[in-house]
N, C-alpha and C positions, 0 to 999 in steps of 0.2 A: 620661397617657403618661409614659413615663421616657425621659431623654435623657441616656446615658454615651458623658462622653468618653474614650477610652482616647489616651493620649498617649506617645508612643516619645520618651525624651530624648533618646535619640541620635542622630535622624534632624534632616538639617538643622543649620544653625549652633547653637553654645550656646546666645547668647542668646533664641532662638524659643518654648523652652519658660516662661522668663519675660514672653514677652509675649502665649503663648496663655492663662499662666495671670492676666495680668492682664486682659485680655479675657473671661476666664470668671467673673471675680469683678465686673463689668457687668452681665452677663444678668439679663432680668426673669424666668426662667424656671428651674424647680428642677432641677437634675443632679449627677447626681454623677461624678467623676475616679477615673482607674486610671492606674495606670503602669505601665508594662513594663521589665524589665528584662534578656530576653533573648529568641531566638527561639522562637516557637511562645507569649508570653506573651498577645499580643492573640489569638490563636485563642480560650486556652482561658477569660480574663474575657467574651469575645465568648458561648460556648456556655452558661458561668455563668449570663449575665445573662440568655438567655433561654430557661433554664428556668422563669421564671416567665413565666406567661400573659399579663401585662398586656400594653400594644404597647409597644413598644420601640425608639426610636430611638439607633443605634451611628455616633457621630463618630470614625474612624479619623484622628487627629492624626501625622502621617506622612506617610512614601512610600510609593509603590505596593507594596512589601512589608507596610508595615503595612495597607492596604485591603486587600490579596490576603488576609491572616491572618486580619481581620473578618470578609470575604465566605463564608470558607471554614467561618465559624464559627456566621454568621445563614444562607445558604442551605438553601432549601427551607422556610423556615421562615415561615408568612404574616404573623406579628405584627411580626416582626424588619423594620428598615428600616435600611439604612447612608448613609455619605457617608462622604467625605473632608476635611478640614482640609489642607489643602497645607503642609506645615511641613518636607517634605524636598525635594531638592534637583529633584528632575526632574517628579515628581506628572504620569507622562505618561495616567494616562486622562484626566483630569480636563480634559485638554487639547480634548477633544468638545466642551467646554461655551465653548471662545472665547478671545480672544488676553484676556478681562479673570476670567478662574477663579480667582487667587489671589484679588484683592478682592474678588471676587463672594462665595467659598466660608470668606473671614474675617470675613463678614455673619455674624457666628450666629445674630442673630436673624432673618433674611432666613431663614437655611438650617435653622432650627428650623421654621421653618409654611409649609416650602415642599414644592410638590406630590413627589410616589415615583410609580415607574414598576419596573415586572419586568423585569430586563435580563436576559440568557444569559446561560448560563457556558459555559466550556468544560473538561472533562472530560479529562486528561492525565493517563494511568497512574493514575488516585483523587484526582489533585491538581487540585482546581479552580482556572481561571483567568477574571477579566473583561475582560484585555485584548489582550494578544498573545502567542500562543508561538511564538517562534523556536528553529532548530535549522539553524546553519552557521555560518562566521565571526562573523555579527553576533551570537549566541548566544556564542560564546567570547571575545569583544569583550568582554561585556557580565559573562561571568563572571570574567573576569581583572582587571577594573575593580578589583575588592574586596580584590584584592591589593596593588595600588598605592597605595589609597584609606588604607591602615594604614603605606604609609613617609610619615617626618617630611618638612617643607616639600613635600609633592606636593599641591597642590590637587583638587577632584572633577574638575574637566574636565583638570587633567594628569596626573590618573591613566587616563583614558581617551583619552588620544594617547598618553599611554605604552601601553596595551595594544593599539589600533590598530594601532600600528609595529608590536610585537610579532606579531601575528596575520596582518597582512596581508605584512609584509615578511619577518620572519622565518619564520615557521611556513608559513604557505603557506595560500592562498585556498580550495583546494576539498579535501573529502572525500568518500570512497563512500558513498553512501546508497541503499538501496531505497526506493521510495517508491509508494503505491497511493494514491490518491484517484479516485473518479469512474470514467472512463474513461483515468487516467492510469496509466500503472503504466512504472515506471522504477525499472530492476532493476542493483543496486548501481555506479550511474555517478557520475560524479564531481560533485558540487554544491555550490555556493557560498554560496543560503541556501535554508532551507524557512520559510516563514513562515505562520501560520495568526492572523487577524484576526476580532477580537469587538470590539473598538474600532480605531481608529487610531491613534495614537500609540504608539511604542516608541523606545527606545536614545536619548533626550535630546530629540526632535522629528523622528523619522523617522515619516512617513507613505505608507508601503507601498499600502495602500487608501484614498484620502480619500472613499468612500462607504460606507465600511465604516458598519452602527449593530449597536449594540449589543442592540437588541430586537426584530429583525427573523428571527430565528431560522436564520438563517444564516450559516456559517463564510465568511470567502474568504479563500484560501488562495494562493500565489506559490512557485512553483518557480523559480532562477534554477540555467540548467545550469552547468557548468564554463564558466569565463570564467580569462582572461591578467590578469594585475596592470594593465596597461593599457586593456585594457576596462572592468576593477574600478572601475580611478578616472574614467574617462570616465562610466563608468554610475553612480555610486553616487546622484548628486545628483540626476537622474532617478528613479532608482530611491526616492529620499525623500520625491519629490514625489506619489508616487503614479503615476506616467505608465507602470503599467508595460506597457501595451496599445501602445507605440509600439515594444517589442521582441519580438515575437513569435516572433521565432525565438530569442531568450535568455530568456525568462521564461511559464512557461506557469503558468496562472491555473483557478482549480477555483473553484466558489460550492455547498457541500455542505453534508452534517455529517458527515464523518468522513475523518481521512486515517490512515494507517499509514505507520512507514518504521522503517528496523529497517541498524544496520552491524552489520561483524564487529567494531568496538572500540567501546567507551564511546562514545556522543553525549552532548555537552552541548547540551541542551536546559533555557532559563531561561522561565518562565511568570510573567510581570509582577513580574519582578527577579529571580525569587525559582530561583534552580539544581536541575537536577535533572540526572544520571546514569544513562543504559544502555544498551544495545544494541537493544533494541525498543521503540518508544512506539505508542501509539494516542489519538488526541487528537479527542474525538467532539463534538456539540453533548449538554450534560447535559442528564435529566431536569427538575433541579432548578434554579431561579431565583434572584436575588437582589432586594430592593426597592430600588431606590436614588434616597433624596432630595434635593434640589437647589433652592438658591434659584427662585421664580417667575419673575422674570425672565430668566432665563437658559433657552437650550434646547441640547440634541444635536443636534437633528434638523437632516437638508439634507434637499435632493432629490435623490432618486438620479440619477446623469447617468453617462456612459460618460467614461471614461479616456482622455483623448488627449493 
């Protein structure tokens, strides 16, 4: 079996890349390193490496953009098997796996002969995702982030109260969206966010669904209607915890595979960090799989329970 790790310097503090690559010069086991150096680099060493047949284990050394760029690159594919290395700053799928993920998933060799499992994807306009697509504030939250993250002296987390303010106080909370899922269909009304979950975690530890799994072939999806700046902030914290069944008249909930929603101007819509642009999306459960490996010790899985 081959085991590449592809590694994002960018992602995460400087010195992380020095200490993954001292840890990789440890292993009893033979692999080889790639680096990246901009975006779409981990897709296409990703789709390289497994053109050959052998099986194929891909450590995405990174944040969830660089696991998204992996996943996009092994899926459908039976030999290919992924993970993550948590080496950037938020690593929110990986967060399934438990408050101890970072040490767990810095085990390599734990995470080298540990068991794979076929997770979902999900399918947004051709762009696969494994963990959350948002589309409303928390989406433009999330996309502005990247703006702030490039001024001098602005930390990662004060770049994203900087764009909070920005979003929530300046710009304003709700936009028109159409929206179809199910039986739902909500034709261009004002909404605050749409969110559609294949894992749980998003936006730094938001937890929108904490029942949501990843291999269960199921979307679940959160509509929150127009809401007042004061409900926003009364609700958000709820709204992270997962509770959103205790507002039923502000957040209606769909468990499918497919939703649509479509404005007259640009939506931003971000699919596990990673931005996307336009006025119509469709975001279905995909065909195609991804394998993904994960120390023994460690599990995803809860029991399903109801939200309250």
């Amino acid at each position: 079996m081959r085991h590449l790790f592809i590694i994002n310097p960018a992602a995460g503090k400087r010195e992380t890349t020095a200490q993954l690559e001292k840890l990789l010069s440890k292993v009893s086991f033979p692999h080889e390193v790639a680096y990246t150096s901009g975006e779409g680099d981990a897709l296409e060493l990703t789709r390289t490496a497994a053109r050959d047949p052998e099986p194929l284990r891909v450590y995405a050394c990174g944040g969830d953009g660089t696991l998204n760029e992996v996943v996009n690159g092994a899926a459908g594919q039976d030999h290919v098997a992924v993970t993550n290395v948590p080496k950037g700053t938020g690593n929110d799928f990986l967060k399934i796996f438990g408050p101890s993920f970072r040490e767990r998933f810095y085990d390599l060799e734990a995470l080298a002969a540990g068991p794979q499992t076929a997770f979902d994807l999900m399918d947004c306009n051709g762009k696969l995702g494994i963990d959350v697509v948002c589309a409303g504030v928390d989406a433009r939250i999330a996309a502005d982030v990247h703006r702030y993250k490039d001024l001098r002296f602005v930390s990662g987390k004060g770049a994203y109260v900087l764009s909070l303010v920005e979003n929530i106080f300046l710009k304003g909370i709700n936009r028109p969206l159409t929206v179809h899922m199910g039986d739902i269909s909500w034709e261009n009304r004002p909404t605050a966010i749409l969110c559609i979950c294949n894992g749980r975690y998003y936006g730094g530890g938001f937890m929108p669904v904490r029942d949501a799994m990843p291999d269960d072939g199921v979307l679940d999806m959160l509509l929150v209607r127009k809401v007042s700046l004061p409900t926003f902030l009364r609700l958000v914290g709820k709204y992270a915890k997962g509770l959103y069944r205790r507002y039923p008249q502000l957040i209606c909930e769909y468990h499918g595979g497919e939703v649509t929603f479509s404005a007259p101007d640009p939506i931003t819509v971000v699919v596990d960090g990673e931005v996307m642009e336009d006025t119509r999306f469709t975001v279905r459960l995909s065909e195609r799989k991804v394998n993904f490996f994960y120390p023994e010790d460690c599990s995803y899985r809860i029991e399903k329970k109801i939200s309250t």
